[in-house]
C-alpha positions as CSV (number, residue, x, y, z in Angstrom):
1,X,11.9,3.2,-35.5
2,X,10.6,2.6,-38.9
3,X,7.5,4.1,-37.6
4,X,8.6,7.3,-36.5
5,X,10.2,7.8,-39.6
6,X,7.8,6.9,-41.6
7,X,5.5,9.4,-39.6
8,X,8.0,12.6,-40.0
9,X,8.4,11.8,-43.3
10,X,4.7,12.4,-44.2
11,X,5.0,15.9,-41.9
12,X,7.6,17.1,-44.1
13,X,7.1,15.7,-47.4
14,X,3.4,16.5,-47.5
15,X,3.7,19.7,-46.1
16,X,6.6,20.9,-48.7
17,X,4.5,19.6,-51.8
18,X,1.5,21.3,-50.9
19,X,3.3,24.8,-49.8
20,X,4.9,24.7,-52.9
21,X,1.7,25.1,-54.8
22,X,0.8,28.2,-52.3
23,X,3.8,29.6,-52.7
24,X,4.3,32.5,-55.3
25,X,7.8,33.0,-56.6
26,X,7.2,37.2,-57.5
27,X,8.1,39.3,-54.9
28,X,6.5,42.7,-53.9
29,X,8.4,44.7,-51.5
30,X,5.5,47.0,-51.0
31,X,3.2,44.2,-49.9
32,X,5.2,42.4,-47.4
33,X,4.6,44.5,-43.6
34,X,7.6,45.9,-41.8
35,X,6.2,44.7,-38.4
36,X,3.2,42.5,-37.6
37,X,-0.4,43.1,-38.5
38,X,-1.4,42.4,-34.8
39,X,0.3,42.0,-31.8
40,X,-1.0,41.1,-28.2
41,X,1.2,41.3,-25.1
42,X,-0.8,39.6,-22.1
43,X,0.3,39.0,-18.4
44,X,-0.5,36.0,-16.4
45,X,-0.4,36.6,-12.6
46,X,-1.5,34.2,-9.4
47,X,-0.5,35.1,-6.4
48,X,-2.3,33.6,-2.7
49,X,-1.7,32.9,0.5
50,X,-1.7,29.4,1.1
51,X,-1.1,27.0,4.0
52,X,0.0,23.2,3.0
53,X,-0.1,19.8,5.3
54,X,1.7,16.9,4.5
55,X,1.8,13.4,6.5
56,X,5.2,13.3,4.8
57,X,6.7,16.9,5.4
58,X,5.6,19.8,8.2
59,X,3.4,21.8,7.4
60,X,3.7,25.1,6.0
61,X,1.9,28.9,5.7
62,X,2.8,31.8,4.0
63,X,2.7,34.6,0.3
64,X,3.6,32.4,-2.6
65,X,3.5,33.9,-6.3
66,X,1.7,30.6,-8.1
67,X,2.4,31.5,-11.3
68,X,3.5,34.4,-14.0
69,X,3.8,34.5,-17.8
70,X,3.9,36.7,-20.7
71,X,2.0,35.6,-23.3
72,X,3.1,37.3,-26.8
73,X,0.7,36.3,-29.6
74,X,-0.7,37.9,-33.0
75,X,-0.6,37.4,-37.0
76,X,2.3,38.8,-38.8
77,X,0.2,38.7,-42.2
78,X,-3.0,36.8,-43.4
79,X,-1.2,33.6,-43.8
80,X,1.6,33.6,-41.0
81,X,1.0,33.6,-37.2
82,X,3.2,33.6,-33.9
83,X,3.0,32.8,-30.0
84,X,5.4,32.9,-27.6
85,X,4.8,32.3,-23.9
86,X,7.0,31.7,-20.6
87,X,7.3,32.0,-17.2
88,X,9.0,34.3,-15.1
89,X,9.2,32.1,-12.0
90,X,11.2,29.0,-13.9
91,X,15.0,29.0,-14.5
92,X,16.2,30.3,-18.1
93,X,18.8,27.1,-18.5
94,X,18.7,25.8,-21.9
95,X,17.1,21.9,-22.1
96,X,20.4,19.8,-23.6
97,X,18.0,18.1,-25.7
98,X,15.9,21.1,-27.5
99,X,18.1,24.2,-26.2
100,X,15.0,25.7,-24.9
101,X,14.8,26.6,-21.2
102,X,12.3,25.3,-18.7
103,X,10.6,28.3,-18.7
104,X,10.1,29.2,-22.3
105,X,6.3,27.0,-22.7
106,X,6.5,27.5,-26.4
107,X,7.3,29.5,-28.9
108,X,6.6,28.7,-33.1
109,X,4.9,30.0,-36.1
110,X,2.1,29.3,-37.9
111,X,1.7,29.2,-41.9
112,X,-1.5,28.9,-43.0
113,X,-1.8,28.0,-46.9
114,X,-3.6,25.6,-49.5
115,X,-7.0,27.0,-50.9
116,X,-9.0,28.6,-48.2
117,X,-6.1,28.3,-45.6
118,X,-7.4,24.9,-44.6
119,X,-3.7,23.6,-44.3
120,X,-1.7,24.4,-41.6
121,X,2.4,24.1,-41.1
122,X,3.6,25.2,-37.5
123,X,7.5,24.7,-36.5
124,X,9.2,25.7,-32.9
125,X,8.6,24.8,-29.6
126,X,4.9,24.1,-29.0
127,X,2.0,22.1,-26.8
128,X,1.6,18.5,-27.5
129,X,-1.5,17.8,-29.6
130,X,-2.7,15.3,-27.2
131,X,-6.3,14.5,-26.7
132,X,-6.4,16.8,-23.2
133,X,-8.9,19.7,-22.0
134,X,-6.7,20.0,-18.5
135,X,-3.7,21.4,-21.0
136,X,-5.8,23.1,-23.2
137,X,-7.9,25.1,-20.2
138,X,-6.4,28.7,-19.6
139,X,-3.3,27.8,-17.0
140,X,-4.4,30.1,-14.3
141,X,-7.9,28.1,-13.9
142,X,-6.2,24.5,-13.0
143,X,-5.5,24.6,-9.2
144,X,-3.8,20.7,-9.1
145,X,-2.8,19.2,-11.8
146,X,-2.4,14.7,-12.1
147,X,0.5,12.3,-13.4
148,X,-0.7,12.8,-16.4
149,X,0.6,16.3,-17.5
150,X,3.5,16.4,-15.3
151,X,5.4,13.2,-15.5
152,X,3.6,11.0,-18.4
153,X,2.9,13.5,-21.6
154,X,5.7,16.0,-22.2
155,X,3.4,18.6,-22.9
156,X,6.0,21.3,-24.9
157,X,7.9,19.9,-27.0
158,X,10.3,20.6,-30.3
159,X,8.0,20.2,-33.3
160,X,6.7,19.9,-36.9
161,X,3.1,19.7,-37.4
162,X,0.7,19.8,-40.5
163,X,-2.8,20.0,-40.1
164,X,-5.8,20.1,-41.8
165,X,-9.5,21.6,-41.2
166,X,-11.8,19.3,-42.9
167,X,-14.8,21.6,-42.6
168,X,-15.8,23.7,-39.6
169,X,-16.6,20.9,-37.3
170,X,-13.5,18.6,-37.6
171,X,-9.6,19.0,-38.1
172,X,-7.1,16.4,-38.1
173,X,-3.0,16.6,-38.5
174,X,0.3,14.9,-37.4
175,X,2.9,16.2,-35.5
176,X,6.2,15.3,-34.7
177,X,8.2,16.0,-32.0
178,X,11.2,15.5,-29.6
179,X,10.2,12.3,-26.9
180,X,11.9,14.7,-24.1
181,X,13.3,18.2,-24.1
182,X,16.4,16.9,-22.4
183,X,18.7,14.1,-23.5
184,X,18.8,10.5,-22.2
185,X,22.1,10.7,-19.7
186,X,20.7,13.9,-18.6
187,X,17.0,13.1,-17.9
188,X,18.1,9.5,-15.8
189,X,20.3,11.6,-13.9
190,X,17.9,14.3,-12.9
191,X,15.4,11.8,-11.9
192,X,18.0,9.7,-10.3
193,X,18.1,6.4,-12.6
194,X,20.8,5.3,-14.0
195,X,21.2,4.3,-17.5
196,X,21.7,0.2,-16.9
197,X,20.3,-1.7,-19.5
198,X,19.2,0.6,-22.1
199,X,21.2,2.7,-24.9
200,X,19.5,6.0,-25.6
201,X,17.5,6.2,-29.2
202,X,19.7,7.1,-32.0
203,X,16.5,9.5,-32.6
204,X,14.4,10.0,-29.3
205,X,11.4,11.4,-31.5
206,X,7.5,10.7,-31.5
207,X,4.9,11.2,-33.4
208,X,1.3,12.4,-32.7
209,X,-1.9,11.5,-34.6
210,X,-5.0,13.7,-33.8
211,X,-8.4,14.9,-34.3
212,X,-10.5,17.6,-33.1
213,X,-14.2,17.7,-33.8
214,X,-17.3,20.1,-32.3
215,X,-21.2,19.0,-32.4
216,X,-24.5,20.3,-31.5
217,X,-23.2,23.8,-32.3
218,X,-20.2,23.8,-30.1
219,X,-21.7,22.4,-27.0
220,X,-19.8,18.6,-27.2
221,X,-15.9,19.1,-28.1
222,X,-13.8,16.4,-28.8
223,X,-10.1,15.8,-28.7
224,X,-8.4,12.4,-29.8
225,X,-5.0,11.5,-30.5
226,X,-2.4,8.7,-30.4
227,X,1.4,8.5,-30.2
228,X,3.7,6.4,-30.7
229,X,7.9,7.8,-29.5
230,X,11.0,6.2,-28.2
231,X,13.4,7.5,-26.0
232,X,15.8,4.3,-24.9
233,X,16.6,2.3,-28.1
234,X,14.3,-0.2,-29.3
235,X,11.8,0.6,-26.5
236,X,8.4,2.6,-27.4
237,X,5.7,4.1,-25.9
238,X,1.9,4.1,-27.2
239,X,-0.2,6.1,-25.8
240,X,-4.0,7.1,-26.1
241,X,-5.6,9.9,-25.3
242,X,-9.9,11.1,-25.6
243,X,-10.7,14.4,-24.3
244,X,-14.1,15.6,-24.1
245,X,-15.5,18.9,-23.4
246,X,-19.0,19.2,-22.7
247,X,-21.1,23.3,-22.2
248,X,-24.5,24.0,-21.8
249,X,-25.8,27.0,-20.4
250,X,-23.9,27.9,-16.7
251,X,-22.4,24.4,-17.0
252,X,-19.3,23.4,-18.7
253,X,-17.0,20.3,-18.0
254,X,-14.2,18.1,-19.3
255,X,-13.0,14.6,-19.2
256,X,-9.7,13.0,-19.8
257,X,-9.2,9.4,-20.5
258,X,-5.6,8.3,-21.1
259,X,-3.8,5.0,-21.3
260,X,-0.4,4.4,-22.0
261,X,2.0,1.8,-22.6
262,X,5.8,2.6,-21.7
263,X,8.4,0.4,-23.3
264,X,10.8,2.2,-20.8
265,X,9.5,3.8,-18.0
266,X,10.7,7.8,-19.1
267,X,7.9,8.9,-17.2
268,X,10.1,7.4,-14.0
269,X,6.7,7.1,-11.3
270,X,6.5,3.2,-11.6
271,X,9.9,2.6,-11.3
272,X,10.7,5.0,-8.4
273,X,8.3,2.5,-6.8
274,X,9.5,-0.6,-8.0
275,X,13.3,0.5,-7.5
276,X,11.9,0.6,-3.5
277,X,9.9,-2.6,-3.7
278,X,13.5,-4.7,-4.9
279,X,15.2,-2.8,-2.2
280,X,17.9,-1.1,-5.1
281,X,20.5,0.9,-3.5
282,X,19.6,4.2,-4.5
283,X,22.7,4.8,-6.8
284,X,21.4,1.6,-8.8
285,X,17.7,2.9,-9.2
286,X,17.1,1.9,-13.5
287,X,13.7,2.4,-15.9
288,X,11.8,-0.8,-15.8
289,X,10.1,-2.2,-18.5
290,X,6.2,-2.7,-19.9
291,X,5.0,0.5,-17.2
292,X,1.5,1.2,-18.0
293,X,-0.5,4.1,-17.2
294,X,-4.0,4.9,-17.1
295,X,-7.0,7.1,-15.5
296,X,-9.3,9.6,-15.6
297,X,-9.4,13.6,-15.0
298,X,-12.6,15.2,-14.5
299,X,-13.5,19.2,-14.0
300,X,-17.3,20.8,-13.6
301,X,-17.4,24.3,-13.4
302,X,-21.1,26.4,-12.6
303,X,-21.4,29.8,-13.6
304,X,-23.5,31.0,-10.9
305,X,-24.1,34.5,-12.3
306,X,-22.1,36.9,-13.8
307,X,-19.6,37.6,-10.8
308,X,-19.5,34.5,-9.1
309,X,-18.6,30.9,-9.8
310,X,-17.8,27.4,-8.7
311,X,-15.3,24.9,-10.1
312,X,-14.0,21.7,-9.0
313,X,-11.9,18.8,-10.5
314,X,-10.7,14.9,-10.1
315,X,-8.3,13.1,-11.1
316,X,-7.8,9.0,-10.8
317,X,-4.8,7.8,-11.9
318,X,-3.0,4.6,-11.9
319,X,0.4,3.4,-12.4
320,X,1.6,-0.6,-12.6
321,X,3.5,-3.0,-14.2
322,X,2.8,-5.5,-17.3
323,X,5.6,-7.6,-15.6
324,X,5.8,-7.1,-11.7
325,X,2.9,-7.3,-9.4
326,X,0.1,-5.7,-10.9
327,X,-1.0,-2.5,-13.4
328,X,-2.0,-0.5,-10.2
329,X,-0.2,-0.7,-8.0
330,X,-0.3,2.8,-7.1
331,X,-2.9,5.0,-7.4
332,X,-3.0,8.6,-7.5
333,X,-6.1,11.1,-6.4
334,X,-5.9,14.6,-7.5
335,X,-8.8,16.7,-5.9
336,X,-9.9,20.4,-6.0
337,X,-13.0,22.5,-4.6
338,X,-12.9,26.4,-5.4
339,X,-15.2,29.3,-5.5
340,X,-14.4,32.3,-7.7
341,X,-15.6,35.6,-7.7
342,X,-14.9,38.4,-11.0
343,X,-15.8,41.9,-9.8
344,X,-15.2,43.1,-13.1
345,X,-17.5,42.1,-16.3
346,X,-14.7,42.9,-18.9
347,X,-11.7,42.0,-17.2
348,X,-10.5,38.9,-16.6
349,X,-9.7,39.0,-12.8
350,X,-11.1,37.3,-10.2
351,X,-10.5,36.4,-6.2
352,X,-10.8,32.6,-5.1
353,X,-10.2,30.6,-2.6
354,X,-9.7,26.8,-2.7
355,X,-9.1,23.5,-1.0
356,X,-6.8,21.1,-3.0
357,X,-5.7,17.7,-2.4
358,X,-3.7,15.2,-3.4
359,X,-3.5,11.0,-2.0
360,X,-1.6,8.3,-3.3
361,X,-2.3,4.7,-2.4
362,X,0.0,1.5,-2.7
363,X,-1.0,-2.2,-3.0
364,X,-0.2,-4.2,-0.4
365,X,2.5,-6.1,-1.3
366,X,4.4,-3.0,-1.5
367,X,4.0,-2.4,2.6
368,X,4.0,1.5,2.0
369,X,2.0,3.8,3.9
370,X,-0.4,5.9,1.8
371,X,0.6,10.2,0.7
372,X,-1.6,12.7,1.8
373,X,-1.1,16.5,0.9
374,X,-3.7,19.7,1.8
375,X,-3.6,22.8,1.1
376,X,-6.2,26.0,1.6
377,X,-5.4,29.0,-0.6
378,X,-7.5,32.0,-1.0
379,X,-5.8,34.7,-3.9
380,X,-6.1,35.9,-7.1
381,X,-5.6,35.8,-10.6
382,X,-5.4,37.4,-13.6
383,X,-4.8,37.8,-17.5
384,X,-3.9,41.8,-17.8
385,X,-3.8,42.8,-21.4
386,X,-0.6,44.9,-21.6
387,X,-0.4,45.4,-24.9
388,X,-2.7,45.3,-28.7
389,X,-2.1,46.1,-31.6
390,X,-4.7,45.9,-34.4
């Protein structure tokens, strides 16, 4: 705990000190906008038709709507910025922890101050600054994504961050944040664990360290971070994470490497497992302790010419225990293949079609049959500009 305060601490007290020597006390009516500088209203849409087979569930065709967000983003002055981005298809029921909805991704401001503007204060609801080019790539681009993004990093989250840009190559900050965007009882419940064993943190918080660096003019990216949260009382959770993005030419890809270390399993996939494995009725299911995580996510994209192009991605994961038979014990295969075509050289719009997958394998000692999922889709997506204003 003395960690995560210690951590926050150094967000806010640094980043108060050093806008108070921005900061200029003399107002000017005249010179403060009535409305934003700029202002950018986008659309997401992906819609397909897709048909899915299970070896757990019957298979299933038909029209789905994959995915649709407004993305508000612009600069209310030189020094302030916004975003704001949700999704239309996710329910609008406030979190209990943060009191923002599932659907609202994030929504903060940016102040930008110290001499050239290298420092950097943002406050709201934002993306984790975790060491990840699958969160960072445009949303409509990922077909599948792994454990990693949707059960082990919370990757919106209630924040403070400060950063700094050393030079134009490298830029490192803290952030703090909320563990989970709803509270203890609540997320157990919804996973179906109960609380037995553990008290919820008097302050289920976190704290991210990272650093972002470029080289050989752009074409190597780097993304590193570390954090450290709590969510249970006197449990923590360490957990590393190295992207790398690599583009040369027609060729860009990215690679993922995460481990993590859960005090209390939050992220709930070990223990579902393990709550089987001791044969807990399921009323009784708990977080066990010492989970780790680990793997890697991979994506290669080929830009074949200017209409047409080829992507695909995989992702190993593996999930265990520092105290119960093994640290993989189950692992996890994310897979896509997809061919894109854009008809239209200024627009970002484009018609696909794709094969994803997904299989899961148990050791043997659990006596569980391995999880295969298919699915074909052919669609299309696309960023529509509805708005700008300069």
């Amino acid at each position: 705990m003395k960690k995560l305060t210690f951590l926050l601490f150094s967000v806010l007290t640094t980043g108060n000190a050093l806008a108070e020597t921005h900061f200029s006390v003399e107002k000017d009516s005249l010179s403060v906008p009535e409305s934003a500088q700029t202002t950018n209203v986008d659309l997401y849409f992906n819609g397909s038709f897709a048909a899915n087979k299970s070896n757990t569930a019957p298979g299933a065709a038909g029209f789905r709507l994959e995915d649709a967000r407004i993305n508000i983003y612009g600069n209310y002055n030189e020094d302030l910025s916004y975003r704001v981005r949700f999704r239309l298809n996710r329910p609008y029921t406030p979190n209990s922890q943060d009191n923002a909805s599932a659907a609202l991704d994030f929504a903060y401001l940016t102040y930008h101050f110290g001499k050239d503007r290298k420092w950097d204060l943002r406050l709201g609801k934002a993306y984790a600054m975790v060491g990840s080019y699958e969160q960072d790539i445009h949303p409509l681009y990922e077909y599948i994504y792994g454990d990693y993004l949707s059960y082990i990093v919370n990757p919106f989250l209630a924040t403070i961050q400060l950063g700094y840009q050393l030079n134009e190559h490298h830029k490192v900050g803290l952030q703090g944040h909320n563990t989970l965007n709803s509270k203890f009882g609540d997320h157990l419940s919804n996973n179906g664990l109960s609380t037995e064993g553990y008290l919820s943190s008097k302050a289920p918080i976190g704290g991210y360290v990272y650093w972002i660096a470029s080289y050989f003019d752009g074409k190597l990216q780097t993304n590193y971070s570390y954090d450290i949260a709590q969510f249970a009382q006197d449990y923590y959770t360490h957990t590393i994470s190295l992207g790398h993005k690599l583009k040369i030419g027609r060729h860009w890809a990215y690679l993922d490497l995460m481990y993590s270390h859960m005090g209390a399993d939050y992220a709930t996939v070990a223990s579902k497992v393990l709550n089987k494995y001791e044969n807990r009725a399921q009323n009784k299911y708990i977080m066990y302790k010492n989970i780790v995580y680990k793997g890697a996510i991979a994506r290669y994209e080929y830009q074949v010419n200017d209409a047409w192009s080829a992507s695909a991605k995989l992702a190993f994961e593996l999930a265990g225990s520092q105290n119960l038979l093994s640290e993989h014990f189950r692992q996890n295969y994310s897979y896509f293949v997809a061919l894109q075509y854009a008809p239209f050289k200024t627009q970002d719009f484009r018609f696909y079609g794709a094969y994803i997958g997904n299989t899961i394998n148990y050791s043997k000692e659990l006596n569980r049959p391995y999880e295969q999922y298919n699915r074909v889709a052919i669609g299309a997506y696309y960023t529509l500009p509805v708005f700008k204003k300069k």
